[in-house]
C-alpha beads as a LAMMPS data file, in Angstrom:
LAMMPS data file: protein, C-alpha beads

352 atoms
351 bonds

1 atom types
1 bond types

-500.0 500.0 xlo xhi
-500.0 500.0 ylo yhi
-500.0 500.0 zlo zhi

Masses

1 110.0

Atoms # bond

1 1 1 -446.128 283.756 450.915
2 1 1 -444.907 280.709 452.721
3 1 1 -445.689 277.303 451.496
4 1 1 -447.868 276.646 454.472
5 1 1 -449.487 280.151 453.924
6 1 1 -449.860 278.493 449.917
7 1 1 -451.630 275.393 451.341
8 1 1 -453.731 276.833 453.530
9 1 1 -455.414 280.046 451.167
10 1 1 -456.170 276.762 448.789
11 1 1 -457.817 274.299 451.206
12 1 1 -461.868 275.007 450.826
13 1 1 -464.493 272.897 452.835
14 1 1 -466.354 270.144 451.378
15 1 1 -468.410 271.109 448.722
16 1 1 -472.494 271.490 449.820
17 1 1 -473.722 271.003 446.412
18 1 1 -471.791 267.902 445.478
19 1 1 -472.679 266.604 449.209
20 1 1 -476.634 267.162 448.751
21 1 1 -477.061 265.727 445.087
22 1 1 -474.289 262.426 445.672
23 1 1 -477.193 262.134 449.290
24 1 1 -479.652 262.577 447.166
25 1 1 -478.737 259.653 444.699
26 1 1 -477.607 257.656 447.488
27 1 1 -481.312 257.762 449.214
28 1 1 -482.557 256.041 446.103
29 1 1 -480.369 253.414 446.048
30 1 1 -482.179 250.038 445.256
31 1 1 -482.197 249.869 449.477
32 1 1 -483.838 249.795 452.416
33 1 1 -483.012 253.620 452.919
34 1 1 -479.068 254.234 454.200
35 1 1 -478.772 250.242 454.231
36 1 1 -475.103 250.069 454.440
37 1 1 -474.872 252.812 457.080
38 1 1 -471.672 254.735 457.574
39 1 1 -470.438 253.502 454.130
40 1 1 -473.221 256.107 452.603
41 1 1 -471.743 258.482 454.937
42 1 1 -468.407 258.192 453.685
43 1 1 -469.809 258.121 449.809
44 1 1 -471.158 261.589 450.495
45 1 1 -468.079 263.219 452.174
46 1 1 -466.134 261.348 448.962
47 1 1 -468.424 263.807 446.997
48 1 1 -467.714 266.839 449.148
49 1 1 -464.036 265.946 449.544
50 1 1 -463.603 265.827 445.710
51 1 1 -467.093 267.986 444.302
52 1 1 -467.469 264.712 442.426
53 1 1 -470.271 262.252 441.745
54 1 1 -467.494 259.731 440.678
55 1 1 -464.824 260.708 443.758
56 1 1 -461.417 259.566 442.280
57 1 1 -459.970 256.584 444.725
58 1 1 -458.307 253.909 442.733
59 1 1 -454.467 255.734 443.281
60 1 1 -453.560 255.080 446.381
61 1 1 -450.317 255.762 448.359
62 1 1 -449.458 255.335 451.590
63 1 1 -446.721 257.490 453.104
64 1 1 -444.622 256.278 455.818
65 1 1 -442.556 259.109 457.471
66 1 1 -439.647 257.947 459.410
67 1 1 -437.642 259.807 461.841
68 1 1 -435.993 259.588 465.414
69 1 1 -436.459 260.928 468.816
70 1 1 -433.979 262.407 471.168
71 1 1 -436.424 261.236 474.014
72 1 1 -435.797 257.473 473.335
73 1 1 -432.714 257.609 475.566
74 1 1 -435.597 258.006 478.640
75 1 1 -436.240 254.600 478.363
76 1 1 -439.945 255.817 477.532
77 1 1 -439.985 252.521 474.827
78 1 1 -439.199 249.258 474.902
79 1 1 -436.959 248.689 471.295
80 1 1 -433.749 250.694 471.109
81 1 1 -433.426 253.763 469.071
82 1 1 -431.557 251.505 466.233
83 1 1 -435.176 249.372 465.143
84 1 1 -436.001 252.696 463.331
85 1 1 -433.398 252.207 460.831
86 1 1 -434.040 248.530 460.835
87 1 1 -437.745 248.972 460.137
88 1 1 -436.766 250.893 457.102
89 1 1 -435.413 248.489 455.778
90 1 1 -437.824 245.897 456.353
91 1 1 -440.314 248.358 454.617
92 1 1 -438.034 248.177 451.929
93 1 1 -437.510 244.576 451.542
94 1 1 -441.423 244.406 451.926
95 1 1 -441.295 242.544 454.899
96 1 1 -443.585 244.565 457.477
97 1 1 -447.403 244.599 458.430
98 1 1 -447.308 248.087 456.623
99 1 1 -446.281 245.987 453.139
100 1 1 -449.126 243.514 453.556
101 1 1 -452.163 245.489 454.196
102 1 1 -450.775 248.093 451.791
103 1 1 -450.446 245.525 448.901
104 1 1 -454.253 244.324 449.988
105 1 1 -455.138 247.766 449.382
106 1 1 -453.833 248.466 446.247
107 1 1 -451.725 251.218 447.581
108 1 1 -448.197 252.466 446.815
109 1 1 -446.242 252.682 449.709
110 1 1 -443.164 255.363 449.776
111 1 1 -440.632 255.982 452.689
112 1 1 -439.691 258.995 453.347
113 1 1 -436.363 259.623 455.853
114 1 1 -437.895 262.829 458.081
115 1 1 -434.496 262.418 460.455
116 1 1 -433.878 259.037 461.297
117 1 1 -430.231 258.927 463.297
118 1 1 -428.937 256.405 461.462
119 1 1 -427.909 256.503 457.936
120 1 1 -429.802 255.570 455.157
121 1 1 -428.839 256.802 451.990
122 1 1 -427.799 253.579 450.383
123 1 1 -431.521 253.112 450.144
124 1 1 -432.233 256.889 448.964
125 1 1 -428.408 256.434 446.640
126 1 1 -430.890 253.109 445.330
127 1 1 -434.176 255.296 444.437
128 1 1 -435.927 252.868 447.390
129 1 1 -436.708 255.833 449.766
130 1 1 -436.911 259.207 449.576
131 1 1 -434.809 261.656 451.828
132 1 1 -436.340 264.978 453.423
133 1 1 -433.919 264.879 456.329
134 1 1 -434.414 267.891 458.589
135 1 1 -432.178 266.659 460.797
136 1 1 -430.228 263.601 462.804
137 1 1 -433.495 263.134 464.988
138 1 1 -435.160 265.470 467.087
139 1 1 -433.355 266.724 470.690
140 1 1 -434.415 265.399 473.890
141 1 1 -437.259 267.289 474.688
142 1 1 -437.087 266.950 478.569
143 1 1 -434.017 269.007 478.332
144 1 1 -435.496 271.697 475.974
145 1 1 -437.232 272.032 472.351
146 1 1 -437.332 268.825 469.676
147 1 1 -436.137 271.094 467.568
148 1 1 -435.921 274.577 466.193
149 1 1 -438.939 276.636 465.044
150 1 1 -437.511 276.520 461.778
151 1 1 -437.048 272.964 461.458
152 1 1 -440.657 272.422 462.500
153 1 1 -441.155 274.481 459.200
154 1 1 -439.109 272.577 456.943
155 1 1 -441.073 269.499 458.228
156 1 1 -444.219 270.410 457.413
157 1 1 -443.459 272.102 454.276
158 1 1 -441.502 268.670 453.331
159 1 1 -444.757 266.782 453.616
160 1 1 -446.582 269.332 451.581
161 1 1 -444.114 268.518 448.715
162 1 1 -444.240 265.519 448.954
163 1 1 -448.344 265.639 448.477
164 1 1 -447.594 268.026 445.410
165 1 1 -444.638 265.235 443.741
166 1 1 -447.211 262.444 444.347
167 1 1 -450.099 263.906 443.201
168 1 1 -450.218 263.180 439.483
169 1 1 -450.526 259.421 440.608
170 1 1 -452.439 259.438 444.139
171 1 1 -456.511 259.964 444.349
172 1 1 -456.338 258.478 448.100
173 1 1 -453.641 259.299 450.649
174 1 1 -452.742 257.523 453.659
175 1 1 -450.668 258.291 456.547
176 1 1 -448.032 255.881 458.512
177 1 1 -444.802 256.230 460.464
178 1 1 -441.881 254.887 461.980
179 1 1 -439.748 256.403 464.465
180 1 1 -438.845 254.466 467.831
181 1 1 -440.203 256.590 470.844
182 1 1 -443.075 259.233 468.950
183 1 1 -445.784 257.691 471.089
184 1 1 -443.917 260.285 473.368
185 1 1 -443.917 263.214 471.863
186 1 1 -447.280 262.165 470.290
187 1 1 -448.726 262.090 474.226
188 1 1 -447.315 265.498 474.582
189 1 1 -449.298 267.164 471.699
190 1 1 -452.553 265.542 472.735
191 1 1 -452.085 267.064 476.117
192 1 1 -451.245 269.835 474.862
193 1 1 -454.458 270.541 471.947
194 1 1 -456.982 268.465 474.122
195 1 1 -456.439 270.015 477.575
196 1 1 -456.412 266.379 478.796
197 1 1 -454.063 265.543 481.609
198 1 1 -450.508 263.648 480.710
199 1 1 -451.434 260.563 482.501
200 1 1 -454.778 259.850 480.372
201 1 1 -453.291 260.855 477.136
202 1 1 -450.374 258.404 477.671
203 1 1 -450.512 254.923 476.605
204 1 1 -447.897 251.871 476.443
205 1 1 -446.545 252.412 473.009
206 1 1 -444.402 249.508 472.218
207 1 1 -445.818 247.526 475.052
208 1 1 -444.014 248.671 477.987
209 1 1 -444.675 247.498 481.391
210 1 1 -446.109 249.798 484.520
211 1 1 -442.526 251.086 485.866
212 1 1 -441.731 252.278 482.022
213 1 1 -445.071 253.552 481.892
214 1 1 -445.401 255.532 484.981
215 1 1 -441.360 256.861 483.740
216 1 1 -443.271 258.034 480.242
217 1 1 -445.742 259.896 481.932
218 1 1 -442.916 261.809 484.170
219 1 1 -441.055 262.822 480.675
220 1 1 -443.964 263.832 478.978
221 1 1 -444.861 266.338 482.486
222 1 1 -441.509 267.407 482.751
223 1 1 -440.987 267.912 478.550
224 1 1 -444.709 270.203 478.680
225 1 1 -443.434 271.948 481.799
226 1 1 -439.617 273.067 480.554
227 1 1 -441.158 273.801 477.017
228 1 1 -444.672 275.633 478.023
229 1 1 -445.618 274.769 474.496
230 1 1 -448.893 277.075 473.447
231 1 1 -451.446 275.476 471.785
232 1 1 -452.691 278.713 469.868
233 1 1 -449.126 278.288 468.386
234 1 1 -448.873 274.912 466.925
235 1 1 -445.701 275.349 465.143
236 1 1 -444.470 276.217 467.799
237 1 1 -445.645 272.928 469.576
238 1 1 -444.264 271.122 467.335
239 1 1 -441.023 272.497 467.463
240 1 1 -440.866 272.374 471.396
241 1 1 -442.618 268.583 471.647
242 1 1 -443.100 267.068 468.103
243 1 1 -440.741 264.828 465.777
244 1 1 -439.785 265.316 462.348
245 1 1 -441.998 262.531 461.103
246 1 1 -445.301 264.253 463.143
247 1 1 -444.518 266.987 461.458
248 1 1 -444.211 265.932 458.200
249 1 1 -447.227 263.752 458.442
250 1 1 -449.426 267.296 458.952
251 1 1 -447.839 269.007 456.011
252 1 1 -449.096 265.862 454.280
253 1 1 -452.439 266.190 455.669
254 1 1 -452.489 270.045 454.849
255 1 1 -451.037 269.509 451.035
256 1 1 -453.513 266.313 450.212
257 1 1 -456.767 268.947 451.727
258 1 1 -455.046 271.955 449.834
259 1 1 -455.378 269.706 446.457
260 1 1 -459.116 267.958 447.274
261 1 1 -457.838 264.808 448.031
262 1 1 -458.793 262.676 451.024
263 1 1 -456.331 261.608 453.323
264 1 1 -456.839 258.648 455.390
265 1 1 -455.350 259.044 459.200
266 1 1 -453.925 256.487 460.934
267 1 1 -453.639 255.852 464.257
268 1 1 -452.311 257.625 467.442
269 1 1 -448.818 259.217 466.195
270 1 1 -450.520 260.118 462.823
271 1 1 -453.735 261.886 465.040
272 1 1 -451.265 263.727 466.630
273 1 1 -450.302 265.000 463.340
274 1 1 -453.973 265.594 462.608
275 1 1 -453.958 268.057 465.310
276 1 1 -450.983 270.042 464.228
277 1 1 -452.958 270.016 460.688
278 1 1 -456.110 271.120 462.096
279 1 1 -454.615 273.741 464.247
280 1 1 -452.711 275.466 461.283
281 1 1 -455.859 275.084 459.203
282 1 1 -459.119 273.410 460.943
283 1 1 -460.736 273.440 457.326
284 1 1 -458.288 270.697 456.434
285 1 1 -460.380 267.980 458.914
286 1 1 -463.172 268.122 455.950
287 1 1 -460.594 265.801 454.293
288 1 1 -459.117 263.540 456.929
289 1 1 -460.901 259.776 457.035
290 1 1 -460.061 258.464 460.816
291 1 1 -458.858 255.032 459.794
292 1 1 -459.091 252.955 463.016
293 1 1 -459.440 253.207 466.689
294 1 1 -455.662 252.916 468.739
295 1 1 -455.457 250.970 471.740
296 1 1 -452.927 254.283 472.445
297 1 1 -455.562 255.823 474.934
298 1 1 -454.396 259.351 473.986
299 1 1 -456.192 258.721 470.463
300 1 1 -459.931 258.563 471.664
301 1 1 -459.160 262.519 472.571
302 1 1 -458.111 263.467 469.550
303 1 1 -461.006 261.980 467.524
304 1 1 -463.799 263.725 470.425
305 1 1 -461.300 267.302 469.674
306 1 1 -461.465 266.701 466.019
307 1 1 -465.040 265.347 465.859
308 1 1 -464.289 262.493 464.041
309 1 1 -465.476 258.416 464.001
310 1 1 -462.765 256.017 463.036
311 1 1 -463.955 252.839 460.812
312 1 1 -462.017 250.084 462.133
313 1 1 -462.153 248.960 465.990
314 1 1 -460.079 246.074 466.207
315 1 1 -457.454 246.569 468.773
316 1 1 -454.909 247.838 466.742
317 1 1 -451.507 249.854 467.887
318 1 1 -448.901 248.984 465.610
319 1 1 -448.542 252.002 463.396
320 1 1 -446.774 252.213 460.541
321 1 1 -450.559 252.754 458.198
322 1 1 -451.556 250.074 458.661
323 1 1 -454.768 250.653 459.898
324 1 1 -454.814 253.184 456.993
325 1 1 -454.454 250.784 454.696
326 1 1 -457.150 248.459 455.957
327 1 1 -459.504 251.277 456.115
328 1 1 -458.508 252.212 452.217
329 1 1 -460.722 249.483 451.577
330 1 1 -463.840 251.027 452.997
331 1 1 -462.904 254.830 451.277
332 1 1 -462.630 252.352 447.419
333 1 1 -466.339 250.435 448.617
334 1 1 -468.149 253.598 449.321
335 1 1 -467.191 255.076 445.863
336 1 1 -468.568 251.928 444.308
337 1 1 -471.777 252.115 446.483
338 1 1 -471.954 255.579 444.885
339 1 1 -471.064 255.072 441.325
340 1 1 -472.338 251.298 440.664
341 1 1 -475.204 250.834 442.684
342 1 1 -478.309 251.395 440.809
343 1 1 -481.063 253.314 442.079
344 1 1 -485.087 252.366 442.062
345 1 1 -485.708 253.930 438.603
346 1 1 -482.622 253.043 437.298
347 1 1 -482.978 249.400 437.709
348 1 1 -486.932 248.840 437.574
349 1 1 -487.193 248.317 441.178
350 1 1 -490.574 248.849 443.007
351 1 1 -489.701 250.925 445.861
352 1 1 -491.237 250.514 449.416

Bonds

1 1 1 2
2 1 2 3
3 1 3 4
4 1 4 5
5 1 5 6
6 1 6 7
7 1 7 8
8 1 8 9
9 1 9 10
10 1 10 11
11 1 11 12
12 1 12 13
13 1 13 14
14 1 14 15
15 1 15 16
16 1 16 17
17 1 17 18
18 1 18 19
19 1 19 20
20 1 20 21
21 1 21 22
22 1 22 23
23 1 23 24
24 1 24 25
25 1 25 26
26 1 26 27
27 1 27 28
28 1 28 29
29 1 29 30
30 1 30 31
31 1 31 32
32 1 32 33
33 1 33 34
34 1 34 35
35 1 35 36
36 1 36 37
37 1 37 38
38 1 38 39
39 1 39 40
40 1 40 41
41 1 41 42
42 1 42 43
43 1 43 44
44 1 44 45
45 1 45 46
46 1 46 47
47 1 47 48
48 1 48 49
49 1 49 50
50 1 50 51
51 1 51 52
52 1 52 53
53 1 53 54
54 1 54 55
55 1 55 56
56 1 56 57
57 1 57 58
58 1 58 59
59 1 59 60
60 1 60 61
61 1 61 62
62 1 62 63
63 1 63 64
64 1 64 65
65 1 65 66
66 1 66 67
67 1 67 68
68 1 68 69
69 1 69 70
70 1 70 71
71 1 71 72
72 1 72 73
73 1 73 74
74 1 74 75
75 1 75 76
76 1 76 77
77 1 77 78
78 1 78 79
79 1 79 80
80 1 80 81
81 1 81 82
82 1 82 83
83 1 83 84
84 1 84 85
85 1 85 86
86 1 86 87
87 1 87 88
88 1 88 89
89 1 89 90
90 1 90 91
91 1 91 92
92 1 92 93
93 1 93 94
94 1 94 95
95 1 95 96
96 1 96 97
97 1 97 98
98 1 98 99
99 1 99 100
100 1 100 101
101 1 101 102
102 1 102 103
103 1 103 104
104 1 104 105
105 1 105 106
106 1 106 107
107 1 107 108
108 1 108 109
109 1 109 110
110 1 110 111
111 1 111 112
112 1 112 113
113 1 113 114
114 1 114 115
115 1 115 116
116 1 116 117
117 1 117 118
118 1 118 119
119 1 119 120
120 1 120 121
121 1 121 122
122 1 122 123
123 1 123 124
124 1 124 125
125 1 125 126
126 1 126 127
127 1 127 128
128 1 128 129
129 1 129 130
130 1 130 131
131 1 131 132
132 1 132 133
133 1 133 134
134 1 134 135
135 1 135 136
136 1 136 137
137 1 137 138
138 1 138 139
139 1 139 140
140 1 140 141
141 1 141 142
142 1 142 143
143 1 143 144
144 1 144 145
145 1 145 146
146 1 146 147
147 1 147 148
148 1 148 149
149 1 149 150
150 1 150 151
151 1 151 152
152 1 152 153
153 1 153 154
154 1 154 155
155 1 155 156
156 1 156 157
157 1 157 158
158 1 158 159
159 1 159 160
160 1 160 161
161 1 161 162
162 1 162 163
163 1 163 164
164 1 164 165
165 1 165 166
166 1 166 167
167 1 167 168
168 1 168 169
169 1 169 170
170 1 170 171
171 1 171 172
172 1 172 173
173 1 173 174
174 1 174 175
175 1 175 176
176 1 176 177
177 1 177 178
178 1 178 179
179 1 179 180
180 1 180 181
181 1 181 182
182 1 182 183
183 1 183 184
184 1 184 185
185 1 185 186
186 1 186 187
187 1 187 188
188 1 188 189
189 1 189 190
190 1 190 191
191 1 191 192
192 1 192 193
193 1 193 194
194 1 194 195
195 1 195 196
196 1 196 197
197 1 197 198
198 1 198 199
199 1 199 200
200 1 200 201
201 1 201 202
202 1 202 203
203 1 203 204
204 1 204 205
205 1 205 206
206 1 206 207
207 1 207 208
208 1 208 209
209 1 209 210
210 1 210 211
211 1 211 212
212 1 212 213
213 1 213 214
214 1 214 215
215 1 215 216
216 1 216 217
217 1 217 218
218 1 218 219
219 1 219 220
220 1 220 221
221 1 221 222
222 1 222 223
223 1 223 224
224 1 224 225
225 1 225 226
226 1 226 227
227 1 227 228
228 1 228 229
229 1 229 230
230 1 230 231
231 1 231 232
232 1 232 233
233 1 233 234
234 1 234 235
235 1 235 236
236 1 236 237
237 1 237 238
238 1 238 239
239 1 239 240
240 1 240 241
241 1 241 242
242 1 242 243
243 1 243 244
244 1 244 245
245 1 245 246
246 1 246 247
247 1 247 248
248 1 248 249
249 1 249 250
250 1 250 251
251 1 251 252
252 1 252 253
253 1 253 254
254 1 254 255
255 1 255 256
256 1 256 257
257 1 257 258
258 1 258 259
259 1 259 260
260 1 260 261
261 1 261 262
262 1 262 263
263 1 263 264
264 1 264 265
265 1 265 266
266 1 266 267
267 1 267 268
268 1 268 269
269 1 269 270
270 1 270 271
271 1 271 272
272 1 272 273
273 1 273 274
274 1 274 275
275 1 275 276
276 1 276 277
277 1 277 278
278 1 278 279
279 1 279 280
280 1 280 281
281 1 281 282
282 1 282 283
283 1 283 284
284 1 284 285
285 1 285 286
286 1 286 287
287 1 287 288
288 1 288 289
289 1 289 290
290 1 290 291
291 1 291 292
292 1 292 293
293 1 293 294
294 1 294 295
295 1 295 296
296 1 296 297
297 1 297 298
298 1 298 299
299 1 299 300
300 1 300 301
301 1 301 302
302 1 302 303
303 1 303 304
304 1 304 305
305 1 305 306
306 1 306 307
307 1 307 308
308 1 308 309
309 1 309 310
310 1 310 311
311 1 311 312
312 1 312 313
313 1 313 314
314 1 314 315
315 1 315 316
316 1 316 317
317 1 317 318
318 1 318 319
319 1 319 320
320 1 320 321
321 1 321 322
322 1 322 323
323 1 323 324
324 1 324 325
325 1 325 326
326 1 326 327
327 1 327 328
328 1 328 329
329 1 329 330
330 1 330 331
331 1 331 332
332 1 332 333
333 1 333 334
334 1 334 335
335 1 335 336
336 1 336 337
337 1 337 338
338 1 338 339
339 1 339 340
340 1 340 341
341 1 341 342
342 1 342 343
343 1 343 344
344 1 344 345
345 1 345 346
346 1 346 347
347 1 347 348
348 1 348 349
349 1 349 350
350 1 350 351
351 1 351 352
């Protein structure tokens, strides 16, 4: 048995009887009845997520997966390939949105080198990263597959080892990237899962302008059309239009459902990797948390194919968790809802 085949006989759905009895304390909360809304919600998925009354979510980590894109040299973004190594080390020095709203949050936050093109492992020599290289970035996918089925394997099963190393000291995962270009390839698998057309899945990533924009969208048609990738194979669509990052971001997702953990998603490139996940395994969604909203258009499909509501709606498309990290905050309040707040009895209180 494969260690995909591993995660996914483990990952169960949400457990009914630790959802019913965490909704039934929560209606008698010392409350006008579901008072603090989708905060309640989230308490009782907690429950289900961990079959706990007192869900586990003071650990945190957020995992930044970092990795390079062969389609970058289409112009499809506006930073050169090189900011990808650069922005590792900024993580590193703690210099990037991705350190602040990670310290805010309590969380840990780990690099992990998927395949970025430059080298790195001064930082990994250091102990500052870790390494799961599956290769020196992905191909260009216009010309042919990202990569080979094999690596696509090796990606995902990477991210599932990482959830196992991490586990002894992570209730709450998050998921971030970095990789110059993966709003590309990201485009690509929404189209691909969603049935939505290229052009309404396809957003402008790092800010490009309409020229780049209307370029992107002729990549991402020509990349689907020279790769046919089949979305009843998603392996296989990852190998043909994913990154090494994407991938390893839905053996994350897979490893932190296989182990009862919840996993909080964050935006557009880190969807996409939600639907590789869910595809492989559509149990795992019972333990993905949509974080925030993307300006990246794509993302709104994803969250109607996955059936899921993000928390945050604040215009944010920068990446990198840190929407995960912001919404970290609301997975730690609805614990506390559900383990400090007293209910009528408890506290004395007349009820209505």
């Amino acid at each position: 048995m494969t260690l995909i085949e591993k995660a996914i006989a483990q990952i169960k759905p949400q457990s009914e009887t630790a959802r019913a009895t965490a909704k039934a304390r929560l209606d008698c909360l010392t409350m006008p009845h579901w008072a603090l809304g989708r905060l309640m919600d989230l308490a009782v998925d907690l429950a289900g997520m961990t079959d706990s009354m007192r869900p586990p979510v003071n650990k945190k980590t957020l995992v930044i997966m970092a990795g390079d894109h062969g389609v970058a040299s289409l112009a499809v973004s506006k930073y050169p390939q090189e900011v990808t190594r650069q922005m590792v080390h900024n993580f590193v020095n703690g210099g990037a949105g991705a350190n602040a709203l990670a310290k805010l949050a309590g969380a840990h936050l780990l690099v992990v080198d998927m395949g970025v093109a430059s080298e790195l492992s001064d930082l990994v020599a250091d102990g500052k990263i870790l390494a799961n290289r599956i290769g020196n970035g992905t191909a260009n996918m216009a010309e042919g597959p990202a990569m080979t089925r094999e690596q696509a394997v090796n990606s995902i099963e990477a991210g599932i080892e990482i959830v196992a190393l991490l586990a002894p000291s992570t209730d709450v995962f998050g998921t971030g990237e970095m990789g110059i270009g993966n709003t590309t390839p990201s485009s690509a698998i929404t189209a691909v899962f969603t049935g939505k057309s290229v052009a309404s899945v396809t957003g402008r990533g790092t800010g490009i302008e309409d020229g780049q924009l209307a370029n992107k969208i002729a990549v991402i048609e020509k990349s689907l059309k020279v790769n046919n990738p089949d979305p009843l194979d998603p392996i296989g669509v990852l190998a043909k239009v994913g990154g090494f990052e994407i991938g390893g971001l839905a053996g994350l997702i897979l490893g932190a459902a296989a182990l009862r953990k919840p996993v909080v998603v964050d935006g557009f490139i880190s969807s996409a990797a939600a639907l590789i996940a869910h595809a492989i395994c559509p149990s795992c969604a019972d333990f993905m948390i949509s974080a925030h909203k993307s300006v990246e258009q794509g993302q709104a499909a994803i969250l109607a194919h996955l059936k899921k509501e993000p928390f945050i709606d604040l215009g944010l498309r920068l990446g990198e968790g840190t929407g995960a990290s912001l919404a970290m905050n609301f997975v730690e309040a609805a614990a506390r809802i559900l383990t400090e707040v007293a209910t009528f009895d408890e506290a004395g209180v007349s009820k209505a």
